[in-house]
PAMIKOL-64522 format. One line per field, with one value per residue (C-alpha): x, z, y; residue number from 1; residue in three letters. Coordinates in Angstrom, 2 decimals, padded with zeros to 5 digits, always signed. Example, Ala and Ser with C-alpha at 12.3 -4.5 7.8 and 13.67 -1.06 7.14 Angstrom:
2
u: (+012.30 +013.67)
w: (+007.80 +007.14)
v: (-004.50 -001.06)
num: (1 2)
residu: (ALA SER)
REM end
This chain:
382
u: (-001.09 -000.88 -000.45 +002.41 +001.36 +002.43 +000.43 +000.94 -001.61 -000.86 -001.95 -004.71 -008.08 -005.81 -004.14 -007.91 -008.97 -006.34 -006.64 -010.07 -009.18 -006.19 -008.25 -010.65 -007.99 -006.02 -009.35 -009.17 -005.35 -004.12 -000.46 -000.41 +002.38 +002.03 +004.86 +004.97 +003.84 +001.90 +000.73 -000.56 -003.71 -001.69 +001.15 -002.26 -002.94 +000.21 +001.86 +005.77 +005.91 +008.90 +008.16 +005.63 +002.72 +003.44 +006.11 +002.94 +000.85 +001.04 -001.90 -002.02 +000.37 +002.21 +002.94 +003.59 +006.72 +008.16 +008.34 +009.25 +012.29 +011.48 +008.63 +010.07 +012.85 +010.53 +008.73 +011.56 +013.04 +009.95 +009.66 +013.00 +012.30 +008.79 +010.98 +013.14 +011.27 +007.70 +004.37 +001.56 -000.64 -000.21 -003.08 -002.50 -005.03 -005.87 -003.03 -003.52 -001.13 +001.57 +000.19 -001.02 +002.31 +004.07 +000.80 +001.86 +004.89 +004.38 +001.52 +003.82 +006.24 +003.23 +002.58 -001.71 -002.37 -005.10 -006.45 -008.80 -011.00 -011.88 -010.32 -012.79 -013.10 -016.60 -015.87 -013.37 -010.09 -011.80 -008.66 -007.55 -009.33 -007.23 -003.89 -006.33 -007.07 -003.11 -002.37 -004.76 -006.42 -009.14 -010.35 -012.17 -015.26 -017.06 -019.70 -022.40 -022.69 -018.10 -018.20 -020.67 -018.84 -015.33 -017.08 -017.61 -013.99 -013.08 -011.80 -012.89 -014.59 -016.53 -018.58 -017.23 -019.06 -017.45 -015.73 -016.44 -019.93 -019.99 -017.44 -019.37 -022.72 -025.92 -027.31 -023.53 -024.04 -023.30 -023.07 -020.82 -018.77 -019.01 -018.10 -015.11 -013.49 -014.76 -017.06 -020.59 -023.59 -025.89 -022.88 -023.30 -019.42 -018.44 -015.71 -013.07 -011.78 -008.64 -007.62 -004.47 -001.80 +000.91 -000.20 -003.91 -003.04 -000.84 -003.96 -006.93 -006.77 -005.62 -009.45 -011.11 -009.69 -010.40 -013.95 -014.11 -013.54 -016.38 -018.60 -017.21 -018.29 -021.79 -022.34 -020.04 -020.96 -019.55 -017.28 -014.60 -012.62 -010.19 -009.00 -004.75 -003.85 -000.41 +001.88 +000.68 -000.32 +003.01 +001.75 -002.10 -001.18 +001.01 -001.46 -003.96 -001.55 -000.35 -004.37 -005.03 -007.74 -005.66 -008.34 -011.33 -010.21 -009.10 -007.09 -006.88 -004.89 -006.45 -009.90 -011.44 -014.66 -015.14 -015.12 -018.12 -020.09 -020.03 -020.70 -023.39 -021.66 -018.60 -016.30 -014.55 -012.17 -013.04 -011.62 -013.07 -013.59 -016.66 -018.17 -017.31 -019.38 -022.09 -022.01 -022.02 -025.34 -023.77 -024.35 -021.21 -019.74 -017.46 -014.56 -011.18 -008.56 -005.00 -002.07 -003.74 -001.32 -003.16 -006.30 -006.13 -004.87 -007.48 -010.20 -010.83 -010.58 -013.76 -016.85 -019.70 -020.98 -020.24 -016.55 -017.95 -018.73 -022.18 -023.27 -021.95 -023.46 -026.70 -026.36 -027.03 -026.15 -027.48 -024.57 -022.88 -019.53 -016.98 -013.89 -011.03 -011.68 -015.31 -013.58 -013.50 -013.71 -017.43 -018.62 -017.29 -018.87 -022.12 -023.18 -021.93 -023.92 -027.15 -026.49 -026.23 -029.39 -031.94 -033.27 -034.74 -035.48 -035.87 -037.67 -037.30 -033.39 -031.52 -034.05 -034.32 -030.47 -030.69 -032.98 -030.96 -027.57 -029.42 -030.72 -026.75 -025.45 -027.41 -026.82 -023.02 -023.03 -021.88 -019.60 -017.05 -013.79 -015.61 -016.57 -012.92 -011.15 -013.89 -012.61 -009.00 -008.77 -010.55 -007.78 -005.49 -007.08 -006.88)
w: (-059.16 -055.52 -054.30 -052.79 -049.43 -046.01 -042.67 -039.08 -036.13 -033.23 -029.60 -029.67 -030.92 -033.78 -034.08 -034.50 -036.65 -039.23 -038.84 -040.07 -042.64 -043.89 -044.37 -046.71 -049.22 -048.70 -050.25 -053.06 -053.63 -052.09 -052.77 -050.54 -048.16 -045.87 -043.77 -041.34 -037.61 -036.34 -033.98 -033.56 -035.44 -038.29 -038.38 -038.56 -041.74 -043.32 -042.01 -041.64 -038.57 -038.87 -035.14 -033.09 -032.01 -028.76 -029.24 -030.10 -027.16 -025.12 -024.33 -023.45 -023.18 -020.89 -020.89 -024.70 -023.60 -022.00 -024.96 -027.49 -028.78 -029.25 -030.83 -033.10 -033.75 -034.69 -037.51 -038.87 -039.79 -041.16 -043.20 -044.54 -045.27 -047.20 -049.25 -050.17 -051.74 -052.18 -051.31 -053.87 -050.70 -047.28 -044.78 -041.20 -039.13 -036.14 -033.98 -035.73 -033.71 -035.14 -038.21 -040.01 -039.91 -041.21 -044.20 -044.72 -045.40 -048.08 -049.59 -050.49 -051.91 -053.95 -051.68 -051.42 -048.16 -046.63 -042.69 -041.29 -038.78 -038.83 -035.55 -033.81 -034.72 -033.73 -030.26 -029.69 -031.15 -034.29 -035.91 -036.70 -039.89 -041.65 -040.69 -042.26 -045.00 -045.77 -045.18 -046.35 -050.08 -048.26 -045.13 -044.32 -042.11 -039.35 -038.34 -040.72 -039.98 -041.08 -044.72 -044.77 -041.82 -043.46 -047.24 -045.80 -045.31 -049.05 -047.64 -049.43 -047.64 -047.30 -044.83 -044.65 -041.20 -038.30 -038.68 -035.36 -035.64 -038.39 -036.23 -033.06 -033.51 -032.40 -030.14 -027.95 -026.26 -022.56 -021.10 -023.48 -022.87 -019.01 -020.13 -021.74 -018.97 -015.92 -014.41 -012.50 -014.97 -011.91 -010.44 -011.24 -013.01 -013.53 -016.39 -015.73 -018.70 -017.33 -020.89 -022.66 -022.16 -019.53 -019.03 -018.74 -016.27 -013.72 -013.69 -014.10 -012.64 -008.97 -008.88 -010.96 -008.38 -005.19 -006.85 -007.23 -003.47 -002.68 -004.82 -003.46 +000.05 -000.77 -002.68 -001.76 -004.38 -007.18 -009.52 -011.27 -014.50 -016.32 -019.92 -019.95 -023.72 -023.93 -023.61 -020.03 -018.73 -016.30 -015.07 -014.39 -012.70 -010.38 -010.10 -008.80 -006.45 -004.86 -004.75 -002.68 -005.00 -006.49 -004.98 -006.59 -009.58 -012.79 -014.44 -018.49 -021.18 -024.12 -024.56 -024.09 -026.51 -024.27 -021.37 -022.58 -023.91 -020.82 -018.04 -016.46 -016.47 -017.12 -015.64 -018.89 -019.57 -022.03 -025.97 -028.29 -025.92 -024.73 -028.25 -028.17 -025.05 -026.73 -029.60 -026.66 -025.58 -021.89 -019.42 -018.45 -016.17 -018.11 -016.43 -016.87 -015.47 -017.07 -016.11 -014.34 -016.92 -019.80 -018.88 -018.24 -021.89 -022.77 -021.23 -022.67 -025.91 -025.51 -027.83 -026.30 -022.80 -023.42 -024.04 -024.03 -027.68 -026.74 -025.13 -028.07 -031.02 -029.00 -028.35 -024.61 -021.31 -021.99 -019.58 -016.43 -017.41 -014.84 -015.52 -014.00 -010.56 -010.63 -011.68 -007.54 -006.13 -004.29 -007.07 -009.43 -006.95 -006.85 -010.38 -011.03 -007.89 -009.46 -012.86 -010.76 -008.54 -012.04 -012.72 -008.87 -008.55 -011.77 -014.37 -017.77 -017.69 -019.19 -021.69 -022.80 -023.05 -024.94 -027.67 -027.79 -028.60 -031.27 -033.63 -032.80 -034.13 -036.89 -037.89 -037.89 -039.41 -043.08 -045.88 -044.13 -045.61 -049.30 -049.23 -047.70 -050.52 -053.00 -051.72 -051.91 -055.55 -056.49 -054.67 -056.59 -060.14 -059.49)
v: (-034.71 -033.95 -029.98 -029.48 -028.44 -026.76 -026.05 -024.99 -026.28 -024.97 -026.84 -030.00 -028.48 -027.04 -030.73 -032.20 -029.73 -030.26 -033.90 -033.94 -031.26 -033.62 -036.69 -035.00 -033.53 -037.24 -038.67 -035.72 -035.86 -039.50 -038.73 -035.45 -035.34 -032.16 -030.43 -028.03 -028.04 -030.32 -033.10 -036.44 -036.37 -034.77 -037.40 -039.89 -038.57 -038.57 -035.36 -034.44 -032.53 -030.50 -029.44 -030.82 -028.17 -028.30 -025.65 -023.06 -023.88 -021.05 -019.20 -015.09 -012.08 -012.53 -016.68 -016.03 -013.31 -016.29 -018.18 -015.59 -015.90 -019.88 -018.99 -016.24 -018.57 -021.26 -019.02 -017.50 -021.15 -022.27 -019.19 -019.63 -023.44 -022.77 -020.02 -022.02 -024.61 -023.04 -025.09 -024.72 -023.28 -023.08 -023.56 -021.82 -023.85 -021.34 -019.93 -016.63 -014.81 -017.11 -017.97 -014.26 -013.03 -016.35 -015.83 -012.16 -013.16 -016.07 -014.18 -011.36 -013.75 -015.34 -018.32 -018.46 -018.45 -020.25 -019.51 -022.25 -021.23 -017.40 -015.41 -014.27 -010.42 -011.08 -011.75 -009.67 -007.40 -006.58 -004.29 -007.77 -007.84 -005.45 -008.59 -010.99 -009.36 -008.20 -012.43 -014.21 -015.61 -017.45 -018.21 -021.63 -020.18 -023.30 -021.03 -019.58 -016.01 -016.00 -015.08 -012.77 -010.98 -011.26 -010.06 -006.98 -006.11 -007.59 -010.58 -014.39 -016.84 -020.29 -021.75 -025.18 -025.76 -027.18 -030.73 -031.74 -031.62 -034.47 -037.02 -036.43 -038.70 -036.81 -039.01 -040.85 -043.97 -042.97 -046.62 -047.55 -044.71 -045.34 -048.94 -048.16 -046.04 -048.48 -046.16 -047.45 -046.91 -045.50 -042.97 -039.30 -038.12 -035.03 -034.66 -031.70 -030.42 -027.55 -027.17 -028.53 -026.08 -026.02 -021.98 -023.34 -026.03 -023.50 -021.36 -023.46 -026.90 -026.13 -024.24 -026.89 -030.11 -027.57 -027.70 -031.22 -031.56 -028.84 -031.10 -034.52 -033.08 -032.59 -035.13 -037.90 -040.34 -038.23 -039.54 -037.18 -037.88 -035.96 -036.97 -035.04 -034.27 -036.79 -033.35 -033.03 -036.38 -035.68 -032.05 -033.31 -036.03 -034.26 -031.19 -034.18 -035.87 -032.50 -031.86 -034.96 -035.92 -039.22 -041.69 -039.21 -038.12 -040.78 -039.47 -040.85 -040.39 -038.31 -039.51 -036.68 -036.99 -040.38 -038.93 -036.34 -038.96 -040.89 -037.62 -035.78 -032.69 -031.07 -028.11 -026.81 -024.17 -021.96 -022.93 -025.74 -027.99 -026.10 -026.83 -030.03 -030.62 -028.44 -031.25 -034.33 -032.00 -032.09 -029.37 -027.53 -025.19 -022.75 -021.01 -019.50 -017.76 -016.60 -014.49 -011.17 -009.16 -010.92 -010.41 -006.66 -006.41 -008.81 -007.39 -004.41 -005.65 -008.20 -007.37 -009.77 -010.52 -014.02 -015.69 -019.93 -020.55 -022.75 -019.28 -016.98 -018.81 -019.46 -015.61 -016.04 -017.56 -021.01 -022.26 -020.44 -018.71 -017.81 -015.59 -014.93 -013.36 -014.94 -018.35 -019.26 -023.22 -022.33 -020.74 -023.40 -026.13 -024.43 -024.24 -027.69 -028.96 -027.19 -029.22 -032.40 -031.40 -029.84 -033.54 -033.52 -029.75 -028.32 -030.53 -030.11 -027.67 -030.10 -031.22 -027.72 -027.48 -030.25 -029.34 -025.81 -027.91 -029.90 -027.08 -025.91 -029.76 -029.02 -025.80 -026.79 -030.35 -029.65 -031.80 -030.55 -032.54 -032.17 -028.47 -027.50 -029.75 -027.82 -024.77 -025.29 -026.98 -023.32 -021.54 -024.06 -023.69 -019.45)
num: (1 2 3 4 5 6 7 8 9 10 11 12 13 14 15 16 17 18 19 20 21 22 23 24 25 26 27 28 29 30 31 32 33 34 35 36 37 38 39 40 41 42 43 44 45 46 47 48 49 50 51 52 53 54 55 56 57 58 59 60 61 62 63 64 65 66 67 68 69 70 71 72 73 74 75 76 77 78 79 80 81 82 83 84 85 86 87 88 89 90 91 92 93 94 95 96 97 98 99 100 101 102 103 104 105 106 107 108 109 110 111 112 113 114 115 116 117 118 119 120 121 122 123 124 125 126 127 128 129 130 131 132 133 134 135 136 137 138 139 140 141 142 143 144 145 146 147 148 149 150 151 152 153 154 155 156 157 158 159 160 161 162 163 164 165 166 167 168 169 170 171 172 173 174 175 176 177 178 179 180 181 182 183 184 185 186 187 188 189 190 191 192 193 194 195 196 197 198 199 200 201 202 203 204 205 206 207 208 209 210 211 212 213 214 215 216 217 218 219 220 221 222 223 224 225 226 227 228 229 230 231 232 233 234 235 236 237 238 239 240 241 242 243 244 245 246 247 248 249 250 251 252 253 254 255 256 257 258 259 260 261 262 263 264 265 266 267 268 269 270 271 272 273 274 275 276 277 278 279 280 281 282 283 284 285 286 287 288 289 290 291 292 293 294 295 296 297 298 299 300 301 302 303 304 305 306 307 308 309 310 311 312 313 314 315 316 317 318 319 320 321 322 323 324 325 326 327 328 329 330 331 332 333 334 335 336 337 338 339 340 341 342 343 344 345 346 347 348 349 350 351 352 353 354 355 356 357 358 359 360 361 362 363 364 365 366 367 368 369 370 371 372 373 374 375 376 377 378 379 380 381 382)
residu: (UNK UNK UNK UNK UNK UNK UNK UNK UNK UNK UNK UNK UNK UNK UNK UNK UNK UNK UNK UNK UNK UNK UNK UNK UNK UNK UNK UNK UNK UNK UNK UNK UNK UNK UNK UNK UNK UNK UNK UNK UNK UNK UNK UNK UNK UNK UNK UNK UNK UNK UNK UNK UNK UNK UNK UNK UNK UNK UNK UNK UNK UNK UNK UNK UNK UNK UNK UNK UNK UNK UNK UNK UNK UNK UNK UNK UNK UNK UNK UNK UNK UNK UNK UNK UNK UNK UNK UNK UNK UNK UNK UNK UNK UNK UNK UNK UNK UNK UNK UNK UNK UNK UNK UNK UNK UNK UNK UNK UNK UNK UNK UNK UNK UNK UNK UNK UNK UNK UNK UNK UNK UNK UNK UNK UNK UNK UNK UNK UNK UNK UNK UNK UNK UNK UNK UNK UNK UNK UNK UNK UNK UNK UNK UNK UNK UNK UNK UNK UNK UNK UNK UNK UNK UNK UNK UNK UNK UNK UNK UNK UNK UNK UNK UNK UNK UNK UNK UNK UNK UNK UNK UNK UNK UNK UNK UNK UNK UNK UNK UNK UNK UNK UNK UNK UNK UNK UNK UNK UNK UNK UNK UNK UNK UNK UNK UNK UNK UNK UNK UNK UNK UNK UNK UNK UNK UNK UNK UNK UNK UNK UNK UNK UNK UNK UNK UNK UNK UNK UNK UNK UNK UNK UNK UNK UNK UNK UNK UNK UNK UNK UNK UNK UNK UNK UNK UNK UNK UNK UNK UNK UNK UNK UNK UNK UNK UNK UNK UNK UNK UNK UNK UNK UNK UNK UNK UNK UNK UNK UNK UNK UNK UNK UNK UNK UNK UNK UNK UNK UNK UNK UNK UNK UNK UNK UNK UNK UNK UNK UNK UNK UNK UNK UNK UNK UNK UNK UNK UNK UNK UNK UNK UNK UNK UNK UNK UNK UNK UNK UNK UNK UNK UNK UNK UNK UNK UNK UNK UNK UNK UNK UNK UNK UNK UNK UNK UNK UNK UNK UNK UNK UNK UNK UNK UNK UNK UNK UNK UNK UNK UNK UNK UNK UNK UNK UNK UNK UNK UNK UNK UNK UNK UNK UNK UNK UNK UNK UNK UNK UNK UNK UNK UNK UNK UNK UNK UNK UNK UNK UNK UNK UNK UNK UNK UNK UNK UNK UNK UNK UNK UNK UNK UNK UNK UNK UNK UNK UNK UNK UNK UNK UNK UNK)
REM end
């Protein structure tokens, strides 16, 4: 018999993420019919999206004030609804800020809680460990060095690796890729990747398309894609047309693992995508830039040099990082123009960045859909 279960994704890595996770424990349990919050690769697999997860992407202090009493509004329904008629477990897939207080809350009531993907108390605000601990039965771990971590506060874990590592193929066919999104197999393309959030695009893409146009002047040939999650199709394409860029930069909807496979480098915001490319083995450019009131109370609270998760599991700068101030159009332009220019003057750089994503693919391709629905019938069983 199928568990009755609940979950809440917030934004479109958290989306993918549970779509993956859901199609493993549909195999396990082909009856299950989730509810919560969701999106489209959730409704794929079966999912009742009581609100869509758009409603939850907001990113940093001071974007997420503007949305507060939505927000709050949001979780105090759902709570009510899951109280009312009890799930067998709920799984809070990321979006801890929204999610570890909705888990508090059914934990206490004698809901098991679930949290996949670990919040990064390795990276930075580490007093979040004690929330975890207080909301949580389990947390599903995608990088190796998790549970160990997350043991040593009393809290359980598995290492179910990361999901995306066994969907993206190790070796992608670029030319079909190109193929597939009409671009010239002998053109050099540069994929910009802003992020998916409204907050993201206000801040990021205006530097990321003022970029492009640095880059498009010294190298004229350049071709420039962008893959808009569906939310924001509208906003990107207006950000482009107000940029002047319309005739350099194609826009397309979603595709964005296409649109790796088939560049030579990409200018990414900072998030999941960034592994992603990691996984595609494509040198990147990593940048962001958020509300200056969020990053003053974000700053401080940062435990590693590094914020781009290629360059904080490889435990160095293997790719440029920009933040915030640093995050400028030249600067931007520049290290992308050195990516485009290392075949010519520097031999052997991509090759090496290469072979330093690979041992990365590896060390993250698990089971991922069996050792999560493993992990869950325990939980269930307990």
């Amino acid at each position: 018999m199928a568990p009755q279960l609940a979950m809440v994704a917030g934004e479109s890595s958290g989306d993918l993420l549970a779509g993956l996770l859901l199609g493993g424990l549909r195999e396990r349990w082909p009856a299950l019919k989730p509810v919560g919050i969701g999106g489209p690769q959730m409704v794929q697999q079966g999912f009742e999206a009581w609100w869509p997860n758009s409603k939850l992407a907001v990113s940093g202090y001071a974007e997420v004030l503007r949305h507060y009493l939505e927000i709050l509004g949001i979780r105090k329904q759902l709570r009510s609804r899951l109280l009312a008629a009890p799930p067998d477990v709920f799984i809070g897939v990321d979006a801890p800020d929204f999610n570890l207080d909705l888990e508090a809350d059914l934990k206490a009531q004698g809901i098991k809680t679930v949290h996949f993907v670990c919040p990064s108390i390795w990276a930075w605000r580490p007093e979040r460990v004690d929330k975890i601990r207080r909301s949580v039965d389990h947390v599903l771990c995608l990088f190796p060095f998790e549970p160990a971590l997350l043991a040593r506060h009393g809290i359980a874990a598995t290492y179910v690796g990361h999901p995306l590592a066994s969907v993206i193929p190790m070796q992608v066919d670029k030319a079909a890729a190109r193929s597939q999104l009409g671009l010239p197999l002998d053109a050099q393309v540069v994929a910009l990747l802003p992020g998916s959030r409204k907050s993201e695009l206000r801040n990021i893409a205006p530097r990321f398309l003022a970029a492009a146009a640095l880059i498009h002047q010294a190298r004229p040939g350049t071709r420039f894609i962008l893959p808009a999650a569906p939310g924001v199709l509208d906003e990107v394409r207006q950000a482009v047309q107000l940029s002047g860029l319309q005739d350099r930069v194609q826009v397309v909807a979603g595709q964005s693992h296409t649109v790796l496979a088939a560049c030579d480098v990409t200018l990414i915001a900072s998030g999941t995508a960034t592994l992603e490319a990691a996984l595609f083995k494509r040198p990147m450019v990593i940048a962001y830039n958020m509300h200056w009131l969020s990053w003053r109370i974000m700053a401080p609270k940062q435990l590693q040099p590094w914020v781009g998760l290629p360059n904080i599991l490889c435990q160095e700068f293997v790719v440029p990082e920009y933040i915030q101030q640093a995050a400028t159009p030249q600067a931007l332009s520049d290290a992308v123009l050195q990516w485009l220019a290392a075949p010519q003057q520097a031999p052997g750089k991509i090759a090496a960045l290469e072979k330093r994503f690979n041992a990365l693919h590896l060390e993250l391709q698990r089971d991922t859909r069996r050792l999560a629905a493993d992990a869950l019938e325990k939980i269930l069983n307990t």
